[in-house]
C-alpha angles and dihedrals in degrees: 000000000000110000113229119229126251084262091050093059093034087053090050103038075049088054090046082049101059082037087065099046081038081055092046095247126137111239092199111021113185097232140042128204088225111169087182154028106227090242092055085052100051090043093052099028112123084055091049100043088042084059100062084215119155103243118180118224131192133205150118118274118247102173140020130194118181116193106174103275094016140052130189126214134199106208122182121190115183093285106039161318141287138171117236127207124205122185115186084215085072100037093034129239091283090041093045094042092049091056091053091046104049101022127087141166110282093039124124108235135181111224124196123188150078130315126235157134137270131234070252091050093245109159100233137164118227109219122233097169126009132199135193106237093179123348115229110229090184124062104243099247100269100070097055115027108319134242100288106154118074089216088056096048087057093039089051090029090150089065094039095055088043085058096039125062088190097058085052090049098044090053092050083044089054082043091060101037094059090037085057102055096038087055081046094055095041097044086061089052101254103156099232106225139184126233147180122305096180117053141183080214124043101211147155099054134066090235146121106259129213113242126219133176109237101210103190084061105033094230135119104248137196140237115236112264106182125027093265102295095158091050104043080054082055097056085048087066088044093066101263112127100185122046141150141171131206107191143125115269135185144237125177094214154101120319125215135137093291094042148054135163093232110044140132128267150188130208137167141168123211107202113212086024127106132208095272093050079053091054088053098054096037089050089060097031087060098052106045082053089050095051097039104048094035098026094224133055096224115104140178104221127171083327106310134121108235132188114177090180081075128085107293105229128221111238111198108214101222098046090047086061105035081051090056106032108018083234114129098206089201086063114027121086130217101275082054100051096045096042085056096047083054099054086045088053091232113160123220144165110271101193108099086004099179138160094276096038085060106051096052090058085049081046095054093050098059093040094066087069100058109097117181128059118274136111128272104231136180098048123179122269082227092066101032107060093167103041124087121259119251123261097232104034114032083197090073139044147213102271137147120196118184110232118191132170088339092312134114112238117158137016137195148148151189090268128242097253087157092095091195082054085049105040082050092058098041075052092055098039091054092052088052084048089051091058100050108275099125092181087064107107126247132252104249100183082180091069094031079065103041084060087046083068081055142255131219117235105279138178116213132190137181124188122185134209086265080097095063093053113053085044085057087045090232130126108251098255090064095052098059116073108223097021118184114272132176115261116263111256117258115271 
């Protein structure tokens, strides 16, 4: 049997198409008679089917069997799956020939009829009218060559979530995660608030922005880099004492399995509360998401057996990298630090290369060998512009980083409410801009005087989908439904 190209099927399923208008049939009618969803129909079927009541079902079909006078179908809606039986002794020979003419596998189709069993015991209905509800111009994968490429796969996600039950379970997965924490943060009594995704001022995060031209204004904007971090401290110093944000955010950088420039995040800011009282939240907040959207607190990740349900540890900064590199980060100077990172073989971006810049890459090395779940704690004031210093040692601050299973996923902080401290390290960051390091943050005076009108001590905290990731055990892109993908060539 020679196979037909995808053209081939597309040219005759066109050709069904203008049979069906020649006919005088909508080929995509907007409404359905539908009685039932598929999944209310399997759960109450012996009453229905005992009834002998017409129901109308609705679906895609999936598979089609035809055996002389009769011809089985396969149809799936959203919840679940059903035969269908047709007899052309019921539809009559025309009724029964213009199905087999104008309907194919892939098709949306209205079904009326009764409900019973097989001699097999497969719940069927056994159709009595039938009506096109969209008409599939293109043949679903299985029937040409599959859906091989995982570019592809991304690229044609709709099909690949209609072939794979997994990919549908991962997204309601990703539906439940964020809907637990958001039902976490609300239960405690956080206000959940909205905030600007575009900014004259790209703040809150040490990261590369988008740029866009705002028209109307006249003005370069920003991309939002953090999930509002500058404006839920606003609205500390507005009175609120409890606010958090769950949004998209953007960062123009590099992409890996840990990291995308489009992602979901969570941020919220906890006014009269300091970073250990942070710890203590996240900790349980963690946790209840782990074991309600997973169902256990046991993980496989990079490798690593981890069990969240244990004793989170405290990692101190400045020990975690002395104990893998011999390198005391306080001490050392730059020559140092990247002389080390070049006998480690660690790569890093060499454009506005600076101090900082250099001991988080010596940071990021020795992180992927801490296992078990805990906080890194004690950072350096050089790396955390916008966290409070610590009490006893002005050289660090009060900073709480999540590590799990050797990643990064979650970071807070008691947060910087001196503004002269504040204005000084905005200071700092834009001369590190000026000299090429486009992840240095930028001085926003707008938000240096809205601290000036005072802010009450305050912990904050984001956490991105990242989380849900590495739980799942999948690299970023493949837990986002639509994630971001190059444009095909041009035929």
């Amino acid at each position: 049997m020679v196979q037909k190209t995808l053209e081939e099927i597309r040219k005759a399923r066109l050709e069904k198409l203008r049979s069906l208008e020649t006919a005088g049939v909508l080929a995509y009618p907007a409404k359905t008679k539908r009685t039932h969803r598929l999944i209310e129909v399997l759960n109450d079927f012996s009453e229905l089917a005992k009834s002998k009541k017409e129901v109308v079902l609705a679906g895609r079909i999936r598979a089609l069997r035809e055996h002389g006078q009769l011809t089985f179908l396969n149809i799936e809606d959203g919840s679940g799956k059903i035969q269908a039986l047709l007899r052309q002794e019921i539809l009559g020979e025309k009724g029964y020939k213009f199905f087999l003419d104008h309907f194919d596998i892939g098709d949306f189709v209205e079904l009326k009829g009764t409900l019973f069993e097989t001699k097999t015991k497969e719940k069927t209905i056994e159709v009595a009218d039938f009506k096109i509800l969209a008409k599939s111009l293109l043949p679903l994968p299985e029937k040409w060559h599959g859906l091989q490429d995982e570019e592809e796969k991304l690229r044609k996600r709709y099909l690949d979530i209609l072939f794979n039950p997994e990919v549908k379970a991962m997204i309601e997965k990703r539906t439940v995660f964020w809907q637990i924490m958001r039902r976490f943060m609300l239960k405690r009594g956080f206000l959940e608030v909205e905030t600007p995704v575009l900014e004259t001022v790209a703040g809150g995060a040490d990261a590369k922005p988008f740029s866009t031209h705002h028209h109307a204004l006249d003005m370069e904007v920003f991309l939002r880099i953090s999930m509002g971090e500058l404006w839920q401290k606003r609205l500390m110093v507005a009175g609120f004492e409890k606010t958090f944000e769950i949004g998209r955010q953007f960062r123009n950088e590099g992409m890996d399995a840990e990291h995308l420039q489009d992602y979901t995040q969570m941020e919220f800011y906890w006014a009269y509360a300091d970073y250990q009282d942070g710890m203590k939240l996240v900790e349980e907040m963690y946790k209840e998401i782990a074991e309600k959207t997973f169902g256990t607190l046991k993980f496989s990740i990079h490798g690593f057996k981890v069990d969240l349900g244990k004793k989170w540890e405290k990692y101190d900064y400045v020990s975690i990298v002395q104990k893998y590199t011999g390198i005391n980060v306080l001490d050392a100077s730059l020559k140092e630090i990247e002389a080390k990172l070049k006998k480690l073989k660690i790569e890093y971006d060499k454009q506005g290369f600076n101090f900082g810049r250099a001991m988080d890459s010596l940071w990021k090395y020795c992180r992927r060998k801490i296992a078990d779940p805990g906080f890194l704690i004690n950072v350096p004031v050089i790396v955390s512009p916008l966290a409070k210093k610590s009490e006893k040692n002005p050289n660090l601050t009060q900073r709480f980083q999540v590590i799990i299973g050797g990643t990064e996923v979650g970071n807070g902080y008691s947060e910087l409410n001196d503004p002269l401290d504040q204005a000084q390290r905005f200071q700092e960051q834009q001369k590190l801009r000026d000299q090429g390091d486009k992840e240095a943050q930028m001085y926003d005076q707008d938000f240096v005087e809205a601290l000036e009108y005072g802010m009450p001590p305050t912990c904050g905290f984001g956490v991105s989908e990242r989380l849900f990731s590495i739980l799942m055990g999948k690299p970023m892109r493949e837990c986002q439904i639509f994630p971001l993908l190059k444009p095909k060539p041009a035929n």
